[in-house]
DSSP file (Angstrom, degrees, kcal/mol; ACC not computed):
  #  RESIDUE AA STRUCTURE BP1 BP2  ACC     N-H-->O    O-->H-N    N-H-->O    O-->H-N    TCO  KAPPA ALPHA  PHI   PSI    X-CA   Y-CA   Z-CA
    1    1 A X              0   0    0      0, 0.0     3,-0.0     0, 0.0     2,-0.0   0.000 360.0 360.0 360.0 134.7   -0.9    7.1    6.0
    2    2 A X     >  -     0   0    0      1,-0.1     4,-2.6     4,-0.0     5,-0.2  -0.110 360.0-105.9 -68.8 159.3    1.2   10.3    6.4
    3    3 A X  H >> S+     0   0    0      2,-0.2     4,-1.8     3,-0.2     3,-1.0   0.992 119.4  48.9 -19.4 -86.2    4.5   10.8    5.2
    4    4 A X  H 3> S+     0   0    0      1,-0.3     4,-1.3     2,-0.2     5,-0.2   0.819 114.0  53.2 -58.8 -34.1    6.4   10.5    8.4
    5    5 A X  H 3> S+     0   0    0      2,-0.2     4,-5.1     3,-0.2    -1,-0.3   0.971 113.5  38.6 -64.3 -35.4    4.3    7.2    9.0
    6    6 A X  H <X S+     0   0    0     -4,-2.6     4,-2.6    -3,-1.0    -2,-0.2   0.923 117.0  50.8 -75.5 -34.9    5.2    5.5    5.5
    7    7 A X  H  X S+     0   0    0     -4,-1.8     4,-1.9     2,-0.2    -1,-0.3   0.865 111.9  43.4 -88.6 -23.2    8.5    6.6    5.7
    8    8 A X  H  X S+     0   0    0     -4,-1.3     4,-0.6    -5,-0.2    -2,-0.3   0.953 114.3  53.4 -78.3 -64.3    8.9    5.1    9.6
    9    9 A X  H  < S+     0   0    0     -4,-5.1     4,-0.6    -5,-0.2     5,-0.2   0.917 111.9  46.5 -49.4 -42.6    7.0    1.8    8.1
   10   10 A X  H >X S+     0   0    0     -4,-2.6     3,-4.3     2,-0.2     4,-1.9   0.937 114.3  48.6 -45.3 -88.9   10.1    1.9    5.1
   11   11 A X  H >X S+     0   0    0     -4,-1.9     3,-2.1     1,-0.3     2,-0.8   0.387 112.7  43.8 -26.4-107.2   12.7    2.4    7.9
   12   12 A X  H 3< S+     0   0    0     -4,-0.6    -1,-0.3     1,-0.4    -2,-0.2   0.069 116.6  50.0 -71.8 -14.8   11.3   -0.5   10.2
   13   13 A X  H <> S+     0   0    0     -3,-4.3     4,-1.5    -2,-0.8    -1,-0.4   0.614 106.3  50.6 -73.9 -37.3   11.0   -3.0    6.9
   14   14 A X  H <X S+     0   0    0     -3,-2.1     4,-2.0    -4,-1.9    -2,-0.2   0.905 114.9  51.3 -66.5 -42.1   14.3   -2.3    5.7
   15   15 A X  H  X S+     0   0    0     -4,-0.8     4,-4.5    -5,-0.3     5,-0.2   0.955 107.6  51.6 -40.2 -67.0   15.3   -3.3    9.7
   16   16 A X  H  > S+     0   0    0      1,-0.2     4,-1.1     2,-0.2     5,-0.5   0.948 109.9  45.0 -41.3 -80.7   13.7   -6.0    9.7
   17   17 A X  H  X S+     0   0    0     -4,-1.5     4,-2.2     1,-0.2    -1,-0.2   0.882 109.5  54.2 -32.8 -42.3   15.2   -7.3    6.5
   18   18 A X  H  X S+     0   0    0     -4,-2.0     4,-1.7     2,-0.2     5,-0.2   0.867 109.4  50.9 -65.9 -37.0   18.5   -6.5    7.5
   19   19 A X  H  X S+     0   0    0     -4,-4.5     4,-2.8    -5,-0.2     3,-0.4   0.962 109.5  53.4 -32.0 -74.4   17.8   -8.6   10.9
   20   20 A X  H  X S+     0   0    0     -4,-1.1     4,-2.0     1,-0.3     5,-0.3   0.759 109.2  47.0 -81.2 -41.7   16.7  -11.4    8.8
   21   21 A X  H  X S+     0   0    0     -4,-2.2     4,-1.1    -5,-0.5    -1,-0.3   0.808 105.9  50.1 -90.0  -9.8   19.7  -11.5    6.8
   22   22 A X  H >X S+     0   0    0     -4,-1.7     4,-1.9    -3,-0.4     3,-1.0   0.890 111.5  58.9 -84.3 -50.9   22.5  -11.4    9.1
   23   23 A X  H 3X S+     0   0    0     -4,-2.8     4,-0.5     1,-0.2    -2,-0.2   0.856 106.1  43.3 -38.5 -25.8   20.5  -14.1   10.7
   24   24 A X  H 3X S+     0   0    0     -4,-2.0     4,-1.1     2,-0.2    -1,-0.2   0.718 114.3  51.2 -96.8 -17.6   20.6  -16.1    7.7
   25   25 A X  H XX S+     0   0    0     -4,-1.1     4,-2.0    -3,-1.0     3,-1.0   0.962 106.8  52.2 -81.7 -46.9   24.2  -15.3    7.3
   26   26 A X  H 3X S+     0   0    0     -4,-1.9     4,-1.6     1,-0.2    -2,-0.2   0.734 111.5  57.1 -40.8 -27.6   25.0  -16.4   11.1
   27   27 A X  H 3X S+     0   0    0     -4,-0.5     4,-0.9    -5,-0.4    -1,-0.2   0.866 109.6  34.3 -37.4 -72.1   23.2  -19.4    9.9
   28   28 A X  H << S+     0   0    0     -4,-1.1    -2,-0.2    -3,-1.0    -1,-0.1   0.663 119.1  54.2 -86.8 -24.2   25.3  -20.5    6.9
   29   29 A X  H  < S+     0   0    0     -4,-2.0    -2,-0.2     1,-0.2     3,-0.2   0.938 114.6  43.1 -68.8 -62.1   28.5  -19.2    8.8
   30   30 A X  H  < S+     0   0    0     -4,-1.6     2,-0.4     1,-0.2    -2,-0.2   0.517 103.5  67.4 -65.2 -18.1   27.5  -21.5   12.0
   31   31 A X     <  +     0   0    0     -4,-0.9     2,-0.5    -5,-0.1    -1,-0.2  -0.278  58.0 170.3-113.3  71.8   26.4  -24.8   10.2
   32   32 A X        -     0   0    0     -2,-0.4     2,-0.6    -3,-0.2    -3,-0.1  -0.520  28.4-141.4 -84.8 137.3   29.1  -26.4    8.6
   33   33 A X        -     0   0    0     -2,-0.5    -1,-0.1     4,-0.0    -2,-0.0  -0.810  21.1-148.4 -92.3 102.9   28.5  -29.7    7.4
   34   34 A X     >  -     0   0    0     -2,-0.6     4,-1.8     4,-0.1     3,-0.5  -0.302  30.0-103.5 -48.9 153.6   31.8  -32.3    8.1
   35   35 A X  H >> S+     0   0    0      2,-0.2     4,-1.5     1,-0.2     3,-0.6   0.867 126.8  52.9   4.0 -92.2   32.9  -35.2    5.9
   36   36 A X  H 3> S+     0   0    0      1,-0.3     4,-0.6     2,-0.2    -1,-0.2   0.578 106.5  51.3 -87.5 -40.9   31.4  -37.4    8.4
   37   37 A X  H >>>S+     0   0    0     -3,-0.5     5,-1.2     2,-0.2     3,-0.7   0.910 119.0  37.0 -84.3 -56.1   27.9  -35.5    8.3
   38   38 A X  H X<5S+     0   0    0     -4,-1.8     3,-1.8    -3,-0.6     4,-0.4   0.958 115.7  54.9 -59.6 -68.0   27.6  -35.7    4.1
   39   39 A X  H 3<5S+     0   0    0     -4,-1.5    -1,-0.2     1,-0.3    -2,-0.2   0.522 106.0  50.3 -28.8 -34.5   29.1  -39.2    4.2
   40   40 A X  H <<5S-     0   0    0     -3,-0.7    -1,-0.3    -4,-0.6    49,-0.2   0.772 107.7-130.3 -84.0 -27.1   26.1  -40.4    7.0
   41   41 A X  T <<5 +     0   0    0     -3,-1.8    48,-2.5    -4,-0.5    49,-0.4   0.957  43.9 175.8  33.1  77.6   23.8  -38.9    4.4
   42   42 A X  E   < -A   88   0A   0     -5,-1.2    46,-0.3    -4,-0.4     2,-0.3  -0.828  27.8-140.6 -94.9 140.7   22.0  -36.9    7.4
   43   43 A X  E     -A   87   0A   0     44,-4.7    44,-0.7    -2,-0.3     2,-0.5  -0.718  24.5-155.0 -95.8 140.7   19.2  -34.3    6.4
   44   44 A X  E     -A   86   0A   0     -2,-0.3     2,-0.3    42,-0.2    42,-0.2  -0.969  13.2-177.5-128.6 150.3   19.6  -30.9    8.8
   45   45 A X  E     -A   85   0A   0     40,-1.6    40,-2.0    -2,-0.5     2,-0.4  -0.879  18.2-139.7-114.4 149.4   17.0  -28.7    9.5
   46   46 A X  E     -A   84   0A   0     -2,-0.3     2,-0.5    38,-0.2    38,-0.2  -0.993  11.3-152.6-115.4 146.3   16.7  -25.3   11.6
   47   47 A X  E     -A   83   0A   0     36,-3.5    36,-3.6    -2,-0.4     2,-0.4  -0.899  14.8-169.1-105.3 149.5   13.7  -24.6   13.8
   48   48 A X  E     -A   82   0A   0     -2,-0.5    34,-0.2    34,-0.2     2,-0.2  -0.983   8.2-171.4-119.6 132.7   13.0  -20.9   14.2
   49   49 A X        -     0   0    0     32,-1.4     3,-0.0    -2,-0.4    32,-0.0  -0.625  28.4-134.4 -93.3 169.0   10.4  -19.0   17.0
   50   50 A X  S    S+     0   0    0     -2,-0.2     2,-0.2     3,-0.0    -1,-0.1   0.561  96.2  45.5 -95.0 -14.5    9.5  -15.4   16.8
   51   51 A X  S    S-     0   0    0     -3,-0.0     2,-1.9    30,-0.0     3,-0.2  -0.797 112.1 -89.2-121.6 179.4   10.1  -15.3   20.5
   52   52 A X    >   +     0   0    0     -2,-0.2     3,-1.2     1,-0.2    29,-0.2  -0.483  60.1 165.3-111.2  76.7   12.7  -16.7   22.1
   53   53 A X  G >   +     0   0    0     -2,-1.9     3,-1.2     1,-0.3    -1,-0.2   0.826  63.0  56.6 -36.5 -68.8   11.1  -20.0   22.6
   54   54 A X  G 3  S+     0   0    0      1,-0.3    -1,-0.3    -3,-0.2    27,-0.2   0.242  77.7  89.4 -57.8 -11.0   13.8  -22.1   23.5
   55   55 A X  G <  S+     0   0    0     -3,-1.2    -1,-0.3    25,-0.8    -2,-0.2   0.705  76.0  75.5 -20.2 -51.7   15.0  -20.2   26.5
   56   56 A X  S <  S-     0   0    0     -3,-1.2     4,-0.1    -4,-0.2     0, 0.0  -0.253  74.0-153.1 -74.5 145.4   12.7  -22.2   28.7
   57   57 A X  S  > S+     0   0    0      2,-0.2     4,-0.7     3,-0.1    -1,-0.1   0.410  99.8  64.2 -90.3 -15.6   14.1  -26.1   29.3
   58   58 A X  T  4 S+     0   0    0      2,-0.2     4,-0.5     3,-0.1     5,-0.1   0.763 109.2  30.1 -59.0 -36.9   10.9  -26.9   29.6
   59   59 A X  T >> S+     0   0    0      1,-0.3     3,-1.0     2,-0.2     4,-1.0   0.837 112.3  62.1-107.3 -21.3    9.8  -26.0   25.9
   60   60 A X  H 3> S+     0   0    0     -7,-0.2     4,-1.8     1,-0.2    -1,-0.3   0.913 108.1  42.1 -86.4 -14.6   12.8  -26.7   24.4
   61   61 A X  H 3X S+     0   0    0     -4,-0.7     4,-0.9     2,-0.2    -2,-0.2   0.500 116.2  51.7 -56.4  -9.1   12.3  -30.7   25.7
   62   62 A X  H <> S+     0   0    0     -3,-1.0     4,-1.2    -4,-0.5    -2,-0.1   0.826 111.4  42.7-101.6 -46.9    8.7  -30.5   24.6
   63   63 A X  H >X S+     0   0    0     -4,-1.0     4,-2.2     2,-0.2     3,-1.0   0.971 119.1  47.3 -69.3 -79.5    9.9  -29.2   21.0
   64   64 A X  H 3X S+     0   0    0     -4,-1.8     4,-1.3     1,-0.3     3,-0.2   0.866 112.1  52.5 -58.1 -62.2   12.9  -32.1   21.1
   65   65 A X  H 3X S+     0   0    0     -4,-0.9     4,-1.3     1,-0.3    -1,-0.3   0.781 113.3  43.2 -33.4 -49.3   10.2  -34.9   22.3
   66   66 A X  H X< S+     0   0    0     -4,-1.2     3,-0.6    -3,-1.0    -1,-0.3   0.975 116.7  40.0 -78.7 -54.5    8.0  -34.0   19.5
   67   67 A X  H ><>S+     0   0    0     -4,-2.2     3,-1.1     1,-0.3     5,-1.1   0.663 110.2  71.6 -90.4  -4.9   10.5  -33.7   16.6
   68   68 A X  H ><5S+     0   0    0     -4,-1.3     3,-1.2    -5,-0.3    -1,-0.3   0.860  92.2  55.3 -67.5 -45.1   12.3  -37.1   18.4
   69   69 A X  T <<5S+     0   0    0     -4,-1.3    -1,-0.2    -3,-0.6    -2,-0.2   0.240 100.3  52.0 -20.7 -19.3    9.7  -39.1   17.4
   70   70 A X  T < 5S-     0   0    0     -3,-1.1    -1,-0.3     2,-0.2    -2,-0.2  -0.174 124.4-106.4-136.3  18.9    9.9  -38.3   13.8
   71   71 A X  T < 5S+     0   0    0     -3,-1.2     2,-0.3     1,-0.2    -3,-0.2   0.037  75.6 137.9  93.1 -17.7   13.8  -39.3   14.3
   72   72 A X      < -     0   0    0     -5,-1.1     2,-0.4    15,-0.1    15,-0.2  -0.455  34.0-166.2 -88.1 130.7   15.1  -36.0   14.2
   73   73 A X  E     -B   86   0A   0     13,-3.1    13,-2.1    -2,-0.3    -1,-0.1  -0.860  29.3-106.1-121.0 124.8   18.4  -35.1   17.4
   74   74 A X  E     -B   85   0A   0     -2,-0.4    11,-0.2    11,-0.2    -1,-0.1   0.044  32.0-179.4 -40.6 158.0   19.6  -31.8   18.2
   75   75 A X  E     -     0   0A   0      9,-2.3     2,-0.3     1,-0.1    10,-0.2   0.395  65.4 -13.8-131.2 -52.0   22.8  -30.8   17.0
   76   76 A X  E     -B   84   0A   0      8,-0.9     8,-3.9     3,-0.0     2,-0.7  -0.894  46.4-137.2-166.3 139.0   23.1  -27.3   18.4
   77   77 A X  E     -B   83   0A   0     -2,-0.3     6,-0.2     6,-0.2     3,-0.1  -0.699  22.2-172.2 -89.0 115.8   21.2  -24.8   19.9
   78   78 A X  E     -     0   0A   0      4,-0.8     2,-0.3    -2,-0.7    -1,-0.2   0.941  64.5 -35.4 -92.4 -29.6   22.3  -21.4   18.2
   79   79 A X  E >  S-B   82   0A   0      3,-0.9     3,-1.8    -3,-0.1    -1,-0.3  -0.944  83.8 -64.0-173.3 166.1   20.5  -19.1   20.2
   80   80 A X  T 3  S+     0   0    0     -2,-0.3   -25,-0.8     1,-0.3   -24,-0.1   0.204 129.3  28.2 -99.6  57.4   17.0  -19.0   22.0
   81   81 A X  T 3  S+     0   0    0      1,-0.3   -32,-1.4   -29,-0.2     2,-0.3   0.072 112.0  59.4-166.6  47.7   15.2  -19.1   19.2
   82   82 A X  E <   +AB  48  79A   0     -3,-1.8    -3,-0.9   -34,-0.2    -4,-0.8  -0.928  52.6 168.0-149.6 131.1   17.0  -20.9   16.5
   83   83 A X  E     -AB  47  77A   0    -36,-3.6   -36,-3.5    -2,-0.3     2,-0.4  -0.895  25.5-137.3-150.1 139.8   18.1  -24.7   17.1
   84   84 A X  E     -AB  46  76A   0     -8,-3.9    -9,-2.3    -2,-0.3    -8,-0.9  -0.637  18.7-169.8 -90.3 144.4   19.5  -27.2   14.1
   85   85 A X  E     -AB  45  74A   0    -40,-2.0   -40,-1.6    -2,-0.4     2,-0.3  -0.911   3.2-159.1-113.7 150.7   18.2  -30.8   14.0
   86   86 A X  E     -AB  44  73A   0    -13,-2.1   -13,-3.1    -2,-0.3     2,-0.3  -0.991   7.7-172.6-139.2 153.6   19.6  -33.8   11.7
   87   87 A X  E     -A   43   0A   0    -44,-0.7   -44,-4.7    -2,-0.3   -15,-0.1  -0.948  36.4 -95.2-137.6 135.2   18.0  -37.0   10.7
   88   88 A X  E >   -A   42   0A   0    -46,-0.3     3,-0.9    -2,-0.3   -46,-0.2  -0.249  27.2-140.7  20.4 101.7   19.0  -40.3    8.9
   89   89 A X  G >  S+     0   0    0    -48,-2.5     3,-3.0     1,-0.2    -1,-0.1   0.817 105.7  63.7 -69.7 -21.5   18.0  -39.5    5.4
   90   90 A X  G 3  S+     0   0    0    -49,-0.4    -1,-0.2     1,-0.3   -48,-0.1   0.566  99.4  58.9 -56.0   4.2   16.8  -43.7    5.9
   91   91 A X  G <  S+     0   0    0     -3,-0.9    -1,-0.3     2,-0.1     2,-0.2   0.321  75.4 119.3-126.6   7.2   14.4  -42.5    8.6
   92   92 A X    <   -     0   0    0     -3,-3.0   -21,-0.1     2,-0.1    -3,-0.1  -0.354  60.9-123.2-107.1-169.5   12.4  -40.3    6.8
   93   93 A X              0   0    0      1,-0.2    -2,-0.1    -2,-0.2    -1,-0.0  -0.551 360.0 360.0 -87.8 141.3    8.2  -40.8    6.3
   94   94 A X              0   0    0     -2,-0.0    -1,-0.2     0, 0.0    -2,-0.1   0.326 360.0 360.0 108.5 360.0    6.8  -40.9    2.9
């Protein structure tokens, strides 16, 4: 690998990372847990795509269907390709 390539792979990992962590700070900013939510004892999850899966109403009903079954109800869709879910810690398998 050349220079100008490794140093263009650096540059485009270091992106990436920085992506990843304002995402995970938009994250933490945007899911505050009420009283009422701790109190319920509800478990919260986020699902993430690498494409922006959830765009579609089709695949995001297909994606709810599926994880509905296992108990787990949207709470908010942060974008289209992040959405949190909460469950009933009584509802879960195992």
């Amino acid at each position: 690998m050349s220079a100008g390539a490794a140093a263009g792979a650096a540059a485009a990992a270091a992106a990436a990372a920085e992506a990843k962590r304002i995402r995970d700070e938009e994250e933490e900013e945007l899911t505050s847990y009420g009283h009422d939510d701790l109190a319920n004892e509800w478990e919260f999850k986020i699902l993430r795509s690498t494409r922006p899966a959830f765009r579609d109403p089709d695949s995001l009903q297909k994606v709810l269907g599926e994880e509905s079954r296992a108990g787990w109800v949207l709470v908010e869709k942060f974008d289209n390709s992040r959405i949190r879910l909460k469950l009933r810690q009584s509802r879960r398998f195992g």
